[in-house]
C-alpha positions in Angstrom: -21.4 150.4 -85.9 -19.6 151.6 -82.2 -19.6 149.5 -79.4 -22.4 151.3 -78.2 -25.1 151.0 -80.6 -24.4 147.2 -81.4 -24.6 146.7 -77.6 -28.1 148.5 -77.6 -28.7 146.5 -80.6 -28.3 143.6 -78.7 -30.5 144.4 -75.7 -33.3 145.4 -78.2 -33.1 142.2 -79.8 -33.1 140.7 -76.7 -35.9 141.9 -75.1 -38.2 141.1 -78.1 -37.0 137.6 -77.8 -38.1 137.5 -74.1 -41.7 138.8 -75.0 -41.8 136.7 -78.1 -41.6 133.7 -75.5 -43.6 135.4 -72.8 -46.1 136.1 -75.4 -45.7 132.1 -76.7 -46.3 130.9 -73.7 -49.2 132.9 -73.3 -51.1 131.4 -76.8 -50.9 128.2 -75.1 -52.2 128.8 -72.0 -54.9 130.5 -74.0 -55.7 127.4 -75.8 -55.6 125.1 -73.2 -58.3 127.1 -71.2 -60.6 127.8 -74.4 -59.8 124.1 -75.9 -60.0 126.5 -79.7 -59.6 129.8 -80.2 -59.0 132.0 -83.9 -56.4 134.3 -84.7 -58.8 137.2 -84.2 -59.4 136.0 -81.1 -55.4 135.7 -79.8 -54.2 139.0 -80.9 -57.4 140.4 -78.9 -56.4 138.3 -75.7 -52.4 138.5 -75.7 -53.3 142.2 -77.3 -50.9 142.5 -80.4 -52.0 143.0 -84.3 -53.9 139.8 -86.0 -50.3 139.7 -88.3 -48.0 139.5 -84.7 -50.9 136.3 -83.7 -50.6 134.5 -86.7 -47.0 134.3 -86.7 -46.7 132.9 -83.4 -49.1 130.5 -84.3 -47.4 129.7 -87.3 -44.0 128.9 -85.3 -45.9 127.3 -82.2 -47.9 124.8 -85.3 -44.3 124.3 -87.0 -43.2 122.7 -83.8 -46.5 120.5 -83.3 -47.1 122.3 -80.2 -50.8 123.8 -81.6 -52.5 122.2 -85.0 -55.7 123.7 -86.8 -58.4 122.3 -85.6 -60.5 121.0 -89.3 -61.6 124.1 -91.6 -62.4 126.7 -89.4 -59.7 128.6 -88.7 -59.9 127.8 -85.0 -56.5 126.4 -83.5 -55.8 123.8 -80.7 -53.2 122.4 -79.1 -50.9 120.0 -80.8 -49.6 116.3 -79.9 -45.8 117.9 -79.6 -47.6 119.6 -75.6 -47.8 115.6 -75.2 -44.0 115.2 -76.3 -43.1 117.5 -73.1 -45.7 116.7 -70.7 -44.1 113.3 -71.1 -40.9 114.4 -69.3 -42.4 115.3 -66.1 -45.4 112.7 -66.3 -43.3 110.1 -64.1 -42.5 112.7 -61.5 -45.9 114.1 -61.3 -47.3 110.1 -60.9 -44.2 109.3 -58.4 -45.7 112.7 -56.2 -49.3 111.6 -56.0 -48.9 108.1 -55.7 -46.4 108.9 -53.0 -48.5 111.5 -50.8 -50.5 109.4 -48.5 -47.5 107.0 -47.5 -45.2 110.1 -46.8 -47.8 111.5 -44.5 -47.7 108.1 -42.6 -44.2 108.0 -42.5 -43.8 111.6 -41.6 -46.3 110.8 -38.6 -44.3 107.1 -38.0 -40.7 108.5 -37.9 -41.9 112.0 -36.5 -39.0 113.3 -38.8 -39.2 115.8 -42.2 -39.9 112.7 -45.1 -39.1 114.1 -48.9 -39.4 112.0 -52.2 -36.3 113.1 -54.5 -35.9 112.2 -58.3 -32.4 113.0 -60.4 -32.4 116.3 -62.4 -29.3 116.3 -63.6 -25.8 116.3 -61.7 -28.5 117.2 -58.5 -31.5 115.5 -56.7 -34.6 117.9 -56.5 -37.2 117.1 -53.8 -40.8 116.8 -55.4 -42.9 116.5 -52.1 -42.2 117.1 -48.2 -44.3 116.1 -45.4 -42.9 117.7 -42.3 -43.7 115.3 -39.4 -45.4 116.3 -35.6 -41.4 116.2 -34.2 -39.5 118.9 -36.8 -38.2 121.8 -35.7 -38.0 124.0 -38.6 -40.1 124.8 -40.9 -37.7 124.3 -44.0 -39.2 123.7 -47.3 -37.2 121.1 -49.6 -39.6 121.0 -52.4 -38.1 122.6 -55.5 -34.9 122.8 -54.4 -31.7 120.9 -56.1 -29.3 119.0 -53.5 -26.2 117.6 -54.2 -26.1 113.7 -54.7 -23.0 113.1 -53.0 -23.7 115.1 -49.6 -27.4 113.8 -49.6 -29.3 110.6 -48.5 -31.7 110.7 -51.3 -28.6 112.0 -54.1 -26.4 108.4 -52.8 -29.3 106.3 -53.5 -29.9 108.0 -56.9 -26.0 107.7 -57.7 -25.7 104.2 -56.2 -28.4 103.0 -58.8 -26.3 104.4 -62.0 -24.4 102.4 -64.1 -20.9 102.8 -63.2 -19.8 105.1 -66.3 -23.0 107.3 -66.0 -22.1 107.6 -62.1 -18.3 109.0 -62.7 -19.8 111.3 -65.7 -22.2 112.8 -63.4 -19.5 113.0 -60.3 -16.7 114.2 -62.5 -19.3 117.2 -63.9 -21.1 118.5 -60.4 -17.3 118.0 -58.6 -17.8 117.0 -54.6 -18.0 119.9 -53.3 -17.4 120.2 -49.5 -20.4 121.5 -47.5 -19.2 120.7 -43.7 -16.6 118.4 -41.8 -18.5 115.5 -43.0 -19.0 115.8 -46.9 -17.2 112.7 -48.2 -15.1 114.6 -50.8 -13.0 111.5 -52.0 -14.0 109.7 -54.9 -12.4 106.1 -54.0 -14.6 106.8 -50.5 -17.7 107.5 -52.0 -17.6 104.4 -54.4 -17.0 101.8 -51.5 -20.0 104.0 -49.6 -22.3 103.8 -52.6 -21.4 99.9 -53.3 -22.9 99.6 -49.1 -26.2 101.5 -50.3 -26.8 98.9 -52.7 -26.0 96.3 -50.8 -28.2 97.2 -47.5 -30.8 98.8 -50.0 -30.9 102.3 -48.1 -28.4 105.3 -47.5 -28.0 107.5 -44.1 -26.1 110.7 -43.8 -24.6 112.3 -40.9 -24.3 116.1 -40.9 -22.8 116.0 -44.6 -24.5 118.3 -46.2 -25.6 120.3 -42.8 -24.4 121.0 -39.9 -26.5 119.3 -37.5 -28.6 117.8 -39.9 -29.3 113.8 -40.3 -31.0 111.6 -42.8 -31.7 108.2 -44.6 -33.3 107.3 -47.8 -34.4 104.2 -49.9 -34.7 103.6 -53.1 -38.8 103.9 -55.2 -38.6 101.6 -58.2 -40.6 101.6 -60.8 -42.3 98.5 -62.7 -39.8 97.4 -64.7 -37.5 97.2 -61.0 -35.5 100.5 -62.1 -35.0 103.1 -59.2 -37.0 106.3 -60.1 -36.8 108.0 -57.0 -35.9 108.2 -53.3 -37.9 108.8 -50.1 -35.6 110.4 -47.2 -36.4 111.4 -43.6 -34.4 113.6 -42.1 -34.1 115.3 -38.6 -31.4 117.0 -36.4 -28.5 114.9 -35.2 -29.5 115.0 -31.2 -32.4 113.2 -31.7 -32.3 111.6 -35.2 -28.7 109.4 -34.3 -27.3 106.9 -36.1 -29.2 104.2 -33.3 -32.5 105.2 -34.1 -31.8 105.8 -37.8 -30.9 102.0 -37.5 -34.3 101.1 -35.5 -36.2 103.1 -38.5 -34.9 101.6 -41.7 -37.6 98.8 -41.8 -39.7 101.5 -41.9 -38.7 103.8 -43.9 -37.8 100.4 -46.4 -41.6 99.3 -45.9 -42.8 102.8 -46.8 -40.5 102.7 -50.0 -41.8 98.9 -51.3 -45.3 100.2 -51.1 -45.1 103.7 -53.0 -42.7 101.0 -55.4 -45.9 99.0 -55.6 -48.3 101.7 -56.0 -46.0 102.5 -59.5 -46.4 99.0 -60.4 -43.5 97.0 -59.1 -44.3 93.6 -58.0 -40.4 92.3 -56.6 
C-alpha cells in the first residue's frame, strides 16, 4: 500500500469513527427524551439501517450506558449514564448552591465574583456574577486558569497534599504571564503555606496586567476544600487596602455556600 492510499485509509477510518460517536451520542439523547425507544425506531431518528442501530446499541448496552427495558424490545438508559453523571454532580451542586450568595457578594464587593473547582493541572470557573462596579464584560465561565497565577488556582493548590501539589506544578510548569507571575517554586510554597494559614489568597496583576483578585476556600461536608469563590477587579480601584477591608466578606460569603454543601466547622 503507498503512502498515499494508507494515509486516505486513515482519514476514512477516521471520519467513521467521528460519526460512530456523533451518532452514539445521539442514541442517548434520544433515549433520554423518549425514556424507551426500539431499534426500529433509532435507525428512523438518527437515519441509518435497523443493522447500523442495533449495533450501536449493542456497544452503548456493553458499556451499561443503555439496558433493555423487560421483553419488549424497547431500550433505556443504563445505570453506567449514572457512573458519569457522578463526575460532574459535585460541580453542578457547588454552582446552584452557590448562585444566590455570588450575586450578593458581586453586589457587596461591586467586583466580578467566580466559583472555580480543579480540573486538572488548571482551575475552570463554573459560575460568574459580574458586580454593578466592572468594567468589562469578560466571561470566566468555562475557561481553564492557571493555579499558580490565580487567586482561586493558590487556594486549590494550597489545599493539596504536598506530593499531589509538586505532581501537579512539576506537569502544568509556572509559566510566566506578566512581571508579577511568581515563577519560583521555593516562592510559591512559602506563599501557599500563608493561604492556609490566613484561610484566603489575593493576587496582584499575576496573571493580568492590571488585573486584581482574592479567593477563599468552599469546603464540603466532610471539611475538604471543593472549590474557590474569587472576586476580582482592576488594580486602581481593587488595591491591596481594600482587598484587606473585603476579606471578612468574601470569607463570610465562602462559610455559607460551605454550609449550604453541608459543612458544619
Amino acid at each position: 500500500m503507498s503512502n498515499h492510499t494508507g494515509a486516505a485509509e486513515s482519514a476514512r477510518q477516521s471520519t467513521a469513527g467521528v460519526q460512530s460517536v456523533d451518532r452514539a451520542v445521539s442514541v442517548l439523547e434520544i433515549l433520554a427524551r423518549r425514556g424507551e425507544a426500539g431499534v426500529s425506531e433509532v435507525a428512523a431518528q438518527i437515519d441509518v439501517h435497523k443493522s447500523t442501530a442495533f449495533r450501536l446499541l449493542a456497544a452503548l448496552e456493553a458499556r451499561d450506558l443503555v439496558e433493555q427495558a423487560g421483553e419488549r424490545g424497547k431500550y433505556r438508559l443504563g445505570f453506567g449514564i449514572v457512573r458519569l453523571a457522578g463526575a460532574v454532580t459535585d460541580r453542578i451542586d457547588i454552582t446552584q448552591v452557590s448562585r444566590r450568595v455570588c450575586e450578593r457578594l458581586a453586589e457587596d464587593l461591586g467586583e466580578t465574583v467566580n466559583v472555580a473547582v480543579l480540573e486538572g493541572t488548571y482551575a475552570i470557573n463554573l459560575h460568574q456574577v459580574r458586580g454593578p462596579g466592572a468594567v468589562t464584560a469578560h466571561n470566566w465561565v468555562g475557561q481553564l486558569t492557571p493555579l499558580h497565577a490565580t487567586s482561586s488556582g493558590k487556594v486549590l493548590l494550597a489545599q493539596l497534599s504536598a506530593e499531589e501539589r509538586a505532581r501537579l506544578l512539576t506537569e502544568a510548569g509556572l509559566e510566566r504571564f506578566t512581571p508579577a507571575t511568581v515563577t519560583s517554586r521555593g516562592t510559591l510554597d512559602k506563599e501557599l503555606a500563608g493561604v492556609r494559614e490566613r484561610g484566603y489568597s489575593t493576587t496582584h496583576e499575576e496573571f493580568e496586567v492590571g488585573l486584581n483578585a482574592m479567593a477563599a476556600p468552599v469546603r464540603a461536608r466532610d471539611g475538604a476544600v471543593v472549590a474557590a469563590v474569587s472576586a476580582s477587579g482592576p488594580g486602581y480601584r481593587f488595591s491591596e487596602d481594600r482587598m484587606r477591608g473585603l476579606v471578612p466578606v468574601l470569607l463570610d460569603g465562602a462559610r455559607e455556600i460551605s454550609h449550604r454543601l453541608g459543612w458544619l466547622g
